[in-house]
Structures are given as structure tokens and as C-alpha cells.
C-alpha positions as CSV (number, residue, x, y, z in Angstrom):
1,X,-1.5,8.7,13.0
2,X,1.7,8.5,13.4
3,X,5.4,10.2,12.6
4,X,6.2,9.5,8.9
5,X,10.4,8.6,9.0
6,X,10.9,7.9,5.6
7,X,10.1,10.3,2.9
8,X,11.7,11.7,-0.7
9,X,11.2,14.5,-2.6
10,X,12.1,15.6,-6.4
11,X,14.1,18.1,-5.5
12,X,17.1,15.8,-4.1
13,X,16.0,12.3,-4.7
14,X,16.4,11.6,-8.2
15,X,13.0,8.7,-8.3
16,X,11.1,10.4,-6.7
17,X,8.7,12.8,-7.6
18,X,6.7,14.7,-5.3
19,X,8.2,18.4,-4.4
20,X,7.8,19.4,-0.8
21,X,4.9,21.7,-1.0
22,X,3.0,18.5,-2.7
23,X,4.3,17.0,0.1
24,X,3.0,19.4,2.6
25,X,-0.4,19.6,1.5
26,X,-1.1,15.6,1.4
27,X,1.3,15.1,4.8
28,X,-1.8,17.4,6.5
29,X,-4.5,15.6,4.6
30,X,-3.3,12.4,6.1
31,X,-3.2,14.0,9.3
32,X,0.7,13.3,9.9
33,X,2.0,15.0,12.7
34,X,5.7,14.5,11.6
35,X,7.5,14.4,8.0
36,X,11.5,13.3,8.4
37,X,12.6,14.1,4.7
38,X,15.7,11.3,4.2
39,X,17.2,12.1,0.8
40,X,19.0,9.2,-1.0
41,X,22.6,9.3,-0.6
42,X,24.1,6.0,-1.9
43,X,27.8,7.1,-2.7
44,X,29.8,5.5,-5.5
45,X,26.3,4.5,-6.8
46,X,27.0,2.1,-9.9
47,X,24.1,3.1,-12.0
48,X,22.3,6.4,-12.9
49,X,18.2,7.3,-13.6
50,X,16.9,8.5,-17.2
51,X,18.0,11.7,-16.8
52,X,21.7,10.9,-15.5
53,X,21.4,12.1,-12.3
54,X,23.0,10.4,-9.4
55,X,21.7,9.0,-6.1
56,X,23.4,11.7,-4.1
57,X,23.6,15.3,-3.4
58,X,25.2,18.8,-2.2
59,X,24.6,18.4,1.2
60,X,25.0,22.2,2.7
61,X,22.4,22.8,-0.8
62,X,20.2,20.5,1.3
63,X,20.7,22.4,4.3
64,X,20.0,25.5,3.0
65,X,17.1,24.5,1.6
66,X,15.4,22.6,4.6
67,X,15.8,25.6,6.6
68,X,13.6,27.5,4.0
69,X,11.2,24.4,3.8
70,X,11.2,24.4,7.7
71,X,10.1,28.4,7.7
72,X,7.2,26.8,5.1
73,X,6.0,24.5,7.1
74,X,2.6,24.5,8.0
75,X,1.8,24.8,11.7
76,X,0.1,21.5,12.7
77,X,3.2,19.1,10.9
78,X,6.6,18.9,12.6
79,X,9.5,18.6,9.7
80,X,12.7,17.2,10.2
81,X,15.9,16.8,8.6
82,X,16.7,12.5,7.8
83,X,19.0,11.2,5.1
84,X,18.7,7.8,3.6
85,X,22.4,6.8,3.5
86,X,23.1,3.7,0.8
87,X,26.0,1.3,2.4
88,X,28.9,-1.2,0.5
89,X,31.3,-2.7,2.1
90,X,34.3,0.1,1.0
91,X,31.9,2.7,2.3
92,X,32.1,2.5,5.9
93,X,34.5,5.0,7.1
94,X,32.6,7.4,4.5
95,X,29.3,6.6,5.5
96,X,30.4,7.5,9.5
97,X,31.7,10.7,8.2
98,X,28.4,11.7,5.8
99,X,26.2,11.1,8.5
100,X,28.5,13.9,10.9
101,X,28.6,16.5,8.3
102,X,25.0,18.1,9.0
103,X,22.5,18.1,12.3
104,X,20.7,15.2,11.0
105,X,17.8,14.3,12.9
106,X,17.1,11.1,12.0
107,X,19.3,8.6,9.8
108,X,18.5,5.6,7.9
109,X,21.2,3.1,6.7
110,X,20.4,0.9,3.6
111,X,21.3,-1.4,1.1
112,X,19.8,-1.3,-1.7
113,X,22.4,-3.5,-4.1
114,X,22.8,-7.2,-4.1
115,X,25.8,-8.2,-6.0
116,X,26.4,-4.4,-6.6
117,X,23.7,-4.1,-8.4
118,X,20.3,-2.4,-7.6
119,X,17.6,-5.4,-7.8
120,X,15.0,-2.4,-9.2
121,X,17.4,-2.4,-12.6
122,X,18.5,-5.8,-12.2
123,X,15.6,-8.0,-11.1
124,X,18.3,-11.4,-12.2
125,X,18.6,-12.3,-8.8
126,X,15.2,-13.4,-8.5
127,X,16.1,-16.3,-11.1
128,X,19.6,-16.6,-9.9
129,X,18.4,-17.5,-6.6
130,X,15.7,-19.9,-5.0
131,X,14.5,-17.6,-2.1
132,X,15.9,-18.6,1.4
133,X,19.2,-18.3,-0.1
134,X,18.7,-14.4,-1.6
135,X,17.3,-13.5,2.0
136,X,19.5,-15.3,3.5
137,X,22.8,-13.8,1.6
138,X,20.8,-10.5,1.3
139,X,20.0,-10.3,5.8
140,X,23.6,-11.5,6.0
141,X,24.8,-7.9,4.4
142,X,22.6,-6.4,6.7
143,X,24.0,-7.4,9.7
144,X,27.5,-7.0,8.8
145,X,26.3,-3.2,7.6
146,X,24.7,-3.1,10.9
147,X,27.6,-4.1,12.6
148,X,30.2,-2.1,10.8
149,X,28.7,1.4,10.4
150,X,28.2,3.4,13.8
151,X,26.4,6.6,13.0
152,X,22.6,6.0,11.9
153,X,19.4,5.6,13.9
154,X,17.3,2.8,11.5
155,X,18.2,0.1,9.2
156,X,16.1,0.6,6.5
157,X,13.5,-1.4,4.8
158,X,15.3,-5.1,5.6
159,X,12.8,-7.2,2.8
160,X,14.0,-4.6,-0.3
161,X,15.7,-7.4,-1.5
162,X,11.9,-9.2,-2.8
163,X,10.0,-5.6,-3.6
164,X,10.5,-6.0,-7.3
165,X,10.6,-9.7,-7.8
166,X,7.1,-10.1,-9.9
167,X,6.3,-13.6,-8.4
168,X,4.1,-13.8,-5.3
169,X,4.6,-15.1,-1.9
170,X,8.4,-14.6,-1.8
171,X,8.0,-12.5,1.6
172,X,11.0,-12.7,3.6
173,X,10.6,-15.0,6.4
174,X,12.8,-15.9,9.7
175,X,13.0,-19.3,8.7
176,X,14.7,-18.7,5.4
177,X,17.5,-18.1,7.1
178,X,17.3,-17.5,11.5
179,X,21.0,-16.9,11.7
180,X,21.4,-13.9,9.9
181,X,18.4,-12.3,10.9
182,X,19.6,-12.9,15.0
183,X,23.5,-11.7,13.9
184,X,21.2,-8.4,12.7
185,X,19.2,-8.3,15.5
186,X,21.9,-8.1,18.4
187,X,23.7,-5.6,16.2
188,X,20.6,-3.6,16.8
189,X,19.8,-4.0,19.9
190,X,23.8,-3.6,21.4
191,X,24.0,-0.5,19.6
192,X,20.0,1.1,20.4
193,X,19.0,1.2,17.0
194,X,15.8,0.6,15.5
195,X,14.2,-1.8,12.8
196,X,12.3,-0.6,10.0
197,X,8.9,-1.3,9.4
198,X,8.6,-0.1,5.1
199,X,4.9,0.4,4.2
200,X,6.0,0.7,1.2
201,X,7.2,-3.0,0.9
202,X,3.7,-3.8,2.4
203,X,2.0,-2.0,-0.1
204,X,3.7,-3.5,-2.6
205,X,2.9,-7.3,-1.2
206,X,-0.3,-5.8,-1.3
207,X,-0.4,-5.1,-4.9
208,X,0.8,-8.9,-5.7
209,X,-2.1,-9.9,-4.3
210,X,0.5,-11.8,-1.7
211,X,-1.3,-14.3,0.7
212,X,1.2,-12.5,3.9
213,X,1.7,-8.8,3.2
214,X,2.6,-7.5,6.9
215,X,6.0,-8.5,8.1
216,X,6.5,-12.1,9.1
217,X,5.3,-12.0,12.7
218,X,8.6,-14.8,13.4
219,X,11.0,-12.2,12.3
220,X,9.5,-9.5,14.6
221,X,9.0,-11.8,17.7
222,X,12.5,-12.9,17.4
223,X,13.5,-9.3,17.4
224,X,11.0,-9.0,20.4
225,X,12.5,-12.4,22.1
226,X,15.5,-11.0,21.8
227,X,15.1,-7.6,23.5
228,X,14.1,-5.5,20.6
229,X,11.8,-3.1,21.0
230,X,12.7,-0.4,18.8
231,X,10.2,-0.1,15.6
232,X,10.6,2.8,13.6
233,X,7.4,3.5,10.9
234,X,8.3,4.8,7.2
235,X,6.2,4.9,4.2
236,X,9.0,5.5,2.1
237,X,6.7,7.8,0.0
238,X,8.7,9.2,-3.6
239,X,4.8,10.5,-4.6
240,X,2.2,12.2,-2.5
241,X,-0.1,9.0,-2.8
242,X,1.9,6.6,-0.5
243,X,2.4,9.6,2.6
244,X,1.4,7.2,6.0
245,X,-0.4,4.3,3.8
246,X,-1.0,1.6,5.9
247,X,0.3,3.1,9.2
248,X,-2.7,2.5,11.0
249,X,-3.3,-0.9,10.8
250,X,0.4,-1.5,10.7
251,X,0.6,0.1,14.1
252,X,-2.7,-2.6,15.0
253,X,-0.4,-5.6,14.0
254,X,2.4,-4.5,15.4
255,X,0.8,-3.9,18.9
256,X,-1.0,-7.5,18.3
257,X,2.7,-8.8,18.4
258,X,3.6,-7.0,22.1
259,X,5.4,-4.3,20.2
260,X,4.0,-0.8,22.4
261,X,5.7,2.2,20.4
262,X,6.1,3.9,17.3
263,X,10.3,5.0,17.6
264,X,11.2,8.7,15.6
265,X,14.2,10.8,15.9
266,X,14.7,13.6,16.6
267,X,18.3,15.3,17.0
268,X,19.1,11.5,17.2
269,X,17.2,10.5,19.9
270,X,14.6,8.3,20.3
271,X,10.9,9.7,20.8
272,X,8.2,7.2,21.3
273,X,4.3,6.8,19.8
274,X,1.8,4.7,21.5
275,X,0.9,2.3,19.2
């Protein structure tokens, strides 16, 4: 098994729900040697959960209390301190300065709006749209974020744009829009960062019934073409049920494409995993 880099708990993610000693319990069940907790942090947010809470967070509260989660820890899992950081375009010079404030060991940069709005509220785009042109406008943002911000270790979860649209076989593909997803990859690769590869998305292709729920092999031998080699796996787990799903056969597919290592972070450097 392999280092989960992408987790959430209830105590400073507002969706999700799992509280770390849930967390503890089902991360040694599934026999993860590595939990990175990344906290949503997407600042001037434009919309708030049920119980009004916004998707950020004290961040010396969350040091103080990783350190007493770290003393917690059980022996045979490794925890480490990530932070999912939400981007828009007036952001960047924030973003930079988020990501210095604590001894993060791992960061993950994000968009999750399109338009400025969360597609999990605001699913419209999927009828606004015919789908090589949301990917296509939704990679683009990704590269520039890519591009613009300096100080974070993984782009997170590139296909969120199609995890809530309800109709199947909208995976995002390197043919939908080739340009984009090359502009995104040489912004990775110049700067050494790695690529996301969201179980969470697959999981979800999976519960479509979606004919292609891995990640379009085109997309990742592109990346590979073009001298990426950094993949970084992340369950994105808000509930104990989703902790490493689908990490071992991920890992299969992933070597199947020439891909040798699992990438985690730790004090901001890369650490690899034999896939």
C-alpha cells in the first residue's frame, strides 16, 4: 500500500466528516503507512456549507492541534502536516504567502470553481457546456494556476471539473483539448511538481458505471512523453470508507503506463514508492 496525500477531517474541513481518531483506526486497517491531512483552505470562498462555516481555518489552531494528533499517532502510520490550498486568479500572491506561514509538509493546489462557482453547488456548467469545451476552459485555469502560484508540491485532482456531472462517460480526455493539458504539463515539470492521481474521481467514475474510470492513459503518456514522471496518489477521503480505495490497482495501471513511483512529501521534498 501506499502513502495516502490527500485526506480531510471534520474538525477543519467543513464536508468532511471523519475525525482523526476515525481516521486513525481505518488508515491502520487499510494498512497505510502514511496519512498527509490537507485541510481545505479556499480563501475568499463564494459559498458556505449548511452550517455556515467557511472553507478555511485558524492555521496556528491547526498547528496546535496536529502536534497533539502527531503524539496520537499510532506507531506503524507516519502523519504529516498537508493543506489543500483553493486558487483564483486574485489569489496568488496570498496563496504563496498561506503556504509559508506553517512547516507544511506537503501542499496541494486546487481549483475547485469554474466561473466562480463550485460545480458541487452549481452542477450548470454541465448543460452550459458540451464537454471538450468545459475541460478544455476548465485545464486552461489549471495551467495558468500552475504557472502563476510557486509554493505547492501537487496540483490537485485535474478532472474535478466532471465529478458531479450525473451523465456518464464525460471523463476528461487529452483530446478534448491537447493544448492546455501540455501548457499544464511543462508548468509541472519546469517547476518539479507533481500530478495528481484522485481516487476519489475514480471512484466516483466508478459509481456511474462509466465505460473508462482510470485516468485517460493519453493524458498521462503525454505527461510521460513529455518528461513527467512525478505522480502523487490521494484518496481525497472526507469519511473513513474512501481511506486508499483503489490505490492498488491504481498503482498496477499506472506502472502498466511506464510510470515507476508513487511521489509523497515530506518537509517538501519528494520521497518515492515503487509502484
Amino acid at each position: 500500500m501506499y502513502t495516502d496525500s490527500h485526506n480531510h477531517t471534520c474538525h477543519f474541513s467543513p464536508d468532511a466528516e471523519m475525525s482523526i481518531s476515525d481516521l486513525f483506526t481505518y488508515a491502520v486497517k487499510a494498512k497505510l503507512p502514511r496519512i498527509v491531512i490537507t485541510e481545505h483552505y479556499d480563501d475568499d470562498y463564494p459559498h458556505d456549507f449548511d452550517d455556515g462555516k467557511p472553507q478555511k481555518f485558524d492555521l496556528n489552531q491547526f498547528n496546535e492541534s496536529f502536534q497533539i494528533w502527531k503524539k496520537l499517532c499510532p506507531e506503524t502510520l507516519d502523519l504529516t502536516m498537508g493543506i489543500e490550498i483553493g486558487y483564483q486568479e486574485h489569489l496568488v500572491n496570498r496563496i504563496d504567502n498561506i503556504a509559508s506561514t506553517l512547516p507544511f509538509d506537503s501542499i496541494i493546489l486546487s481549483n475547485h470553481l469554474f466561473e466562480g462557482k463550485d460545480v458541487y453547488f452549481y452542477p450548470e456548467c454541465y448543460k452550459k457546456y458540451d464537454r471538450a469545451t468545459l475541460h478544455k476552459l476548465y485545464v486552461e485555469q489549471l495551467a495558468k494556476m500552475a504557472e502563476e502560484v510557486n509554493k505547492y508540491n501537487i496540483i490537485g485532482h485535474y478532472d474535478y471539473i466532471n465529478r458531479y456531472c450525473k451523465k456518464r462517460n464525460l471523463t476528461v480526455k487529452y483530446e478534448d483539448c491537447p493544448k492546455e493539458f501540455d501548457r499544464l504539463f511543462e508548468a509541472l515539470i519546469s517547476k518539479e511538481k507533481s500530478l495528481e492521481i484522485n481516487t476519489r474521481s475514480i471512484h466516483k467514475n466508478i459509481q456511474k458505471k462509466n465505460a473508462s474510470f482510470m485516468p485517460d492513459k493519453d493524458i498521462l503518456l503525454r505527461y510521460k512523453q513529455m518528461g513527467g514522471k512525478m505522480l502523487t496518489l490521494g484518496s481525497d477521503s472526507h469519511t473513513t470508507n474512501t481511506l486508499g480505495i483503489h490505490f492498488e490497482e491504481t498503482g498496477e495501471y499506472l506502472k502498466s503506463l511506464g510510470f515507476e513511483c508513487n511521489y509523497y512529501f515530506k518537509s517538501g521534498k519528494p520521497y518515492e514508492e515503487a509502484f
